[in-house]
C-alpha positions as CSV (number, residue, x, y, z in Angstrom):
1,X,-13.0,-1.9,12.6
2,X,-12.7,-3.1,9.2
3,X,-16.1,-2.0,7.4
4,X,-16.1,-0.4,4.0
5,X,-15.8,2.8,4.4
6,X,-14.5,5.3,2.1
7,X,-13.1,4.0,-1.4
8,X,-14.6,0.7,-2.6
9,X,-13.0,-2.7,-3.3
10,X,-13.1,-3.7,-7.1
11,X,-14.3,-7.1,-8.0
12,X,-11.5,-9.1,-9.8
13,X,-11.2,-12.9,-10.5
14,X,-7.5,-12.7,-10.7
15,X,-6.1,-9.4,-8.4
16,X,-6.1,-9.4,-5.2
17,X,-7.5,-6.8,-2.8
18,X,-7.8,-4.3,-5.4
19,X,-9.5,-0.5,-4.4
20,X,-10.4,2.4,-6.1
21,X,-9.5,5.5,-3.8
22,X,-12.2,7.6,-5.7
23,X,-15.1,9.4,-3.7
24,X,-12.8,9.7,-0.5
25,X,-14.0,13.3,0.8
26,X,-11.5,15.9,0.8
27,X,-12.1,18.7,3.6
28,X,-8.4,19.9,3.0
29,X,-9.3,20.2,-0.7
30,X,-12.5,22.6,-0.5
31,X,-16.0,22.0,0.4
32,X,-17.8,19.1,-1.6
33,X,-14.1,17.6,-3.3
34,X,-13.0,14.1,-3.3
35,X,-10.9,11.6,-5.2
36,X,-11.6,12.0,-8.7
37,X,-12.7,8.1,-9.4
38,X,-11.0,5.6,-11.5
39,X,-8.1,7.5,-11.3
40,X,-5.9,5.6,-8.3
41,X,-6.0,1.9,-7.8
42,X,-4.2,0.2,-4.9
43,X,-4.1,-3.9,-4.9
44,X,-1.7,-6.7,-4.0
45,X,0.1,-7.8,-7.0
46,X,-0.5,-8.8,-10.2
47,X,1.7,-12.0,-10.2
48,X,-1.9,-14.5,-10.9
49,X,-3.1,-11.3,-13.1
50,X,-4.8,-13.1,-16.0
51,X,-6.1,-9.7,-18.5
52,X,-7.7,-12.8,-20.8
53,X,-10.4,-14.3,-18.3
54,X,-10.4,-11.3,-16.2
55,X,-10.5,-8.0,-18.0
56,X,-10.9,-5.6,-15.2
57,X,-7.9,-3.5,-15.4
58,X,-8.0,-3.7,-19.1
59,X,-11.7,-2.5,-19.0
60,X,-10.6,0.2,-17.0
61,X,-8.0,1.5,-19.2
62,X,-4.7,1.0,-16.5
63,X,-2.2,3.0,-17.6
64,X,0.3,2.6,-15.2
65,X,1.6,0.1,-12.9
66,X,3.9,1.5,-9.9
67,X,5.6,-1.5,-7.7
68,X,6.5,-0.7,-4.6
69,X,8.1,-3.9,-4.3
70,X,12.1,-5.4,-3.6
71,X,14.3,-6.6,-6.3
72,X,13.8,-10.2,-4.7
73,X,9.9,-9.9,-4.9
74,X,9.2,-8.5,-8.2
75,X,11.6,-11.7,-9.7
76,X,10.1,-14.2,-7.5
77,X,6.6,-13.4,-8.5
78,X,6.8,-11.0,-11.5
79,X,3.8,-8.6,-12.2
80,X,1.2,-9.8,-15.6
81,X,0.4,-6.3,-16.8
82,X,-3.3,-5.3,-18.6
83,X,-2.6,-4.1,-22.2
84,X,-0.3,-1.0,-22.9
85,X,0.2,-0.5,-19.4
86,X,3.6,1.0,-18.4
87,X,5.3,-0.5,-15.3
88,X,7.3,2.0,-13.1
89,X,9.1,0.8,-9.6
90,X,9.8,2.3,-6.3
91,X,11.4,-0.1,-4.1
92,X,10.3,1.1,-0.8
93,X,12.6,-1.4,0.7
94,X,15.7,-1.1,-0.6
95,X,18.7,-1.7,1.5
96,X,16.4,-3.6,4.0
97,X,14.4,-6.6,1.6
98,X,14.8,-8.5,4.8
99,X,11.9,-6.4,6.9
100,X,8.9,-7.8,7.4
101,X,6.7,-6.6,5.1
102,X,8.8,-8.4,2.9
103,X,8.9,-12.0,3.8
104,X,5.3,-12.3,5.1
105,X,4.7,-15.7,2.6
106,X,8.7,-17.0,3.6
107,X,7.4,-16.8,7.7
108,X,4.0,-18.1,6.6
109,X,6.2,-21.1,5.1
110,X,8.3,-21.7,8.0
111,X,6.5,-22.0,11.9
112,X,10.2,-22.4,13.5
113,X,11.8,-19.1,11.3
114,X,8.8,-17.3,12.2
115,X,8.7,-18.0,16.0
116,X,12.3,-17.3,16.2
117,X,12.1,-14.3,14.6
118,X,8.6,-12.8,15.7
119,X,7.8,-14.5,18.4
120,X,7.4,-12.8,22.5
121,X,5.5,-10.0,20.5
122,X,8.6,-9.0,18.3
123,X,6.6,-9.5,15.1
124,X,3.7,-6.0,16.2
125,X,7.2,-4.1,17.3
126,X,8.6,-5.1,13.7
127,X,5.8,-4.1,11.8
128,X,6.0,-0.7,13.9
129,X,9.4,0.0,12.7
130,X,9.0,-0.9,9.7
131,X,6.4,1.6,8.8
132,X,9.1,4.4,10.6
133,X,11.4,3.4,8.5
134,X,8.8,3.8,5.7
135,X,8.7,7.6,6.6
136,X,11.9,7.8,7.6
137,X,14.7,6.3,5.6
138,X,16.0,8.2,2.7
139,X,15.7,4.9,-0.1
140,X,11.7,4.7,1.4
141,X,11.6,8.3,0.8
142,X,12.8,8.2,-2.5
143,X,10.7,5.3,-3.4
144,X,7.3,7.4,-2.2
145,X,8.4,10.5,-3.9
146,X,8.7,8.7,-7.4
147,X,5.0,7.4,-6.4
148,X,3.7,11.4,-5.6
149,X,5.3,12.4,-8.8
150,X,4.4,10.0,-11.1
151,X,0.6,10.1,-9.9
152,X,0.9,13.8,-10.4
153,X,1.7,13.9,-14.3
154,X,-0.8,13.9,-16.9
155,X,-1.4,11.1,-18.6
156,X,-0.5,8.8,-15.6
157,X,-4.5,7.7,-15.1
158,X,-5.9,5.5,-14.2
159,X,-2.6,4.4,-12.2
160,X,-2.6,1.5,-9.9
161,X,-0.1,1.0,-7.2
162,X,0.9,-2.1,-5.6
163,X,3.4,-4.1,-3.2
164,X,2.8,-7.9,-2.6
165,X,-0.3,-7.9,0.0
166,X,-1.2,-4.6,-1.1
167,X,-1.4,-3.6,3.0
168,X,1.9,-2.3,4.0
169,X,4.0,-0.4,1.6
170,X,1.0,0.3,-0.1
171,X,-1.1,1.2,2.6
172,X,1.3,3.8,3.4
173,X,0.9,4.9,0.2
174,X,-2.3,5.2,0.2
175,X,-2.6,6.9,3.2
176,X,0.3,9.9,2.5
177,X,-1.4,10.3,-1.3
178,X,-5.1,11.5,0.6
179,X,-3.0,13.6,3.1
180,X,-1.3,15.1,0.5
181,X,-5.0,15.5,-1.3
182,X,-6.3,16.6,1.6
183,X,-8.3,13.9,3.1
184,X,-8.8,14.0,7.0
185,X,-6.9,11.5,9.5
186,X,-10.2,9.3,9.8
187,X,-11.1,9.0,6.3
188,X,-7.6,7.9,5.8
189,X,-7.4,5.4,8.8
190,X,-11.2,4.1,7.6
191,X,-9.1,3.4,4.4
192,X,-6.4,2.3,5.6
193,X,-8.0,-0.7,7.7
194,X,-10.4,-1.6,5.1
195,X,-8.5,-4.3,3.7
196,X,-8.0,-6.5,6.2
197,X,-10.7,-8.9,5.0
198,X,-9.5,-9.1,1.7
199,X,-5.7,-9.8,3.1
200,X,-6.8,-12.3,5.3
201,X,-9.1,-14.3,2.4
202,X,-6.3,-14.0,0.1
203,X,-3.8,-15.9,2.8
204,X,-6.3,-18.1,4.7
205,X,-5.3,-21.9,3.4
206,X,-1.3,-20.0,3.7
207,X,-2.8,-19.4,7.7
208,X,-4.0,-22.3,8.1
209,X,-1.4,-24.6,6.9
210,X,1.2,-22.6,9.4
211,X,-1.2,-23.1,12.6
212,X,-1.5,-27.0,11.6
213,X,2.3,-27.3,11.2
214,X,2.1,-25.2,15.0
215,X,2.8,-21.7,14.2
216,X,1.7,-18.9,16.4
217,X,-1.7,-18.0,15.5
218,X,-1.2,-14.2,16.6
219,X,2.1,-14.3,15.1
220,X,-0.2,-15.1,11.8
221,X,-2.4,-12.3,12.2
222,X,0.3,-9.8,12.6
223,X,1.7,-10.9,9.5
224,X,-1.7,-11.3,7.7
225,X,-3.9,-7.4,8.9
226,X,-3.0,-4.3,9.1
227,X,-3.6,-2.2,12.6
228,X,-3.9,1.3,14.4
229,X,-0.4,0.7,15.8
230,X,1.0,0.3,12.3
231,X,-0.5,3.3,10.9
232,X,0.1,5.5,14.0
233,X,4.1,4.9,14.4
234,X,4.3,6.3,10.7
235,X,2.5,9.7,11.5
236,X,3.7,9.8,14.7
237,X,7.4,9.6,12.8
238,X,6.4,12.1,10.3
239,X,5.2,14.4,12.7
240,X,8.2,14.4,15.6
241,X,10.6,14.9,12.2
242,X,8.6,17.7,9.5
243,X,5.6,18.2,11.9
244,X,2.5,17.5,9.2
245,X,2.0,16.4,5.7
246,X,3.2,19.7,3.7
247,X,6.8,20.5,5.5
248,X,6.9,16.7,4.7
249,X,6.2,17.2,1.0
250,X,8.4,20.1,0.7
251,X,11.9,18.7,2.6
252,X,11.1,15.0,2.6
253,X,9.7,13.7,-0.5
254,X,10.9,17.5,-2.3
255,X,8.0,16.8,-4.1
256,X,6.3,20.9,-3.5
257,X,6.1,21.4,-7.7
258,X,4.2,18.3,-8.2
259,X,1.7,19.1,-5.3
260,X,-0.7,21.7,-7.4
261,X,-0.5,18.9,-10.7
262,X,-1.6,16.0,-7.9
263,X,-4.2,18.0,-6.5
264,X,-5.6,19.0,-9.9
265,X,-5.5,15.5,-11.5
266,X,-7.0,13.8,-8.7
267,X,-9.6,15.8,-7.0
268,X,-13.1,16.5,-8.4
């Protein structure tokens, strides 16, 4: 189901699928709390961001930019930041800039790569590892503890997080930041899905062109959505290893100090 549900999509001429997480409810944060808003921003990234003719980020006083990005991406298509914003990186990648969530636009480019790689259902299987390997590998790891961290220190807000699509790396993201806040599993699965529609606008005429040059149209909307199954092998990962969100924090991400800070900058 991808209705808008919790958090909101931002209007923005030049940014793709751009969210503000605030108003989420937070029952593992006390009666009444939520996501303080303004103060996280997820979106694809910011390669087409133009701060002249489309002020939005500017206006809303961005003052950090964390890519969750590889080395490959972030020089093919590098981010156009809003005024006296500070980039930081976390390449969730790292040692694997070949996974999938990586080359989306190469296999959207090439029918023949894409069948040979994805095709027979390989491409829902890939996507399915790579989010374990999102929990699980120690680079990942690293990458999303850098992301807890920084959105934990003061002065950090409003920050806005990205990958390429903005569905993957940082729908992961996403989801382990309200966790860690204390947002339930459906509020964070109701986010989580939420941005299929602006994923799939954003690649339509890259769709389309692959079907008419005879790629797989389900191999397409693997590449271009984001599903249950994708969500569901990371927690399912992160619970057969630390067993919930806080032993995860703690021997992970080693990110117990910064929990308090996170909770108190982000939760109204």
């Amino acid at each position: 189901m991808d209705s808008e549900p919790t958090g909101r999509a931002v209007e923005a001429a030049t940014v793709a699928n751009l969210r503000d997480l605030g108003g989420i409810l937070l029952p593992g944060a006390g009666e009444g709390r939520s996501v303080r808003p303004g103060a996280l921003l997820r979106s694809a990234d910011l390669a087409h961001h133009d701060p002249q003719t489309d002020p939005v980020l500017t206006e809303r006083g961005v003052q950090v930019v964390f890519d969750l990005r590889t080395t490959g991406e972030r020089e093919a298509a590098p981010d156009v930041l809003p005024p006296g914003a500070r980039p930081f990186v976390g390449d969730v990648l790292g040692t694997r800039p070949g996974a999938a969530p990586a080359r989306l636009a190469r296999y959207l480019e090439d029918p023949v790569l894409a069948e040979q790689e994805l095709g027979g259902g390989r491409a829902e299987r890939l996507f399915e590892d790579a989010y374990r390997r999102m929990v699980l590998s120690p680079g990942a790891r690293s990458a999303y503890a850098a992301l807890v961290q920084t959105a934990a220190d003061d002065g950090t807000h409003p920050l806005l997080f990205h990958c390429t699509a903005g569905k993957d790396r940082t729908g992961w993201g996403a989801a382990l930041l309200l966790l860690l806040l204390g947002a339930g599993q459906d509020a964070v699965r109701s986010e989580y899905l939420a941005v299929n529609d602006a994923v799939r606008a954003r690649y339509e005429p890259h769709v389309r062109r692959f079907v008419e040059r005879g790629g797989d149209p389900e191999i397409a909307a693997v590449l271009t959505e984001v599903r249950p199954a994708y969500l569901d092998a990371a927690l399912d990962a992160l619970t057969e290893r630390w067993g919930d969100i806080e032993r995860y924090a703690r021997e992970a991400l080693r990110v117990e100090a910064a929990l308090d800070r996170l909770r108190a900058e982000l939760t109204v």
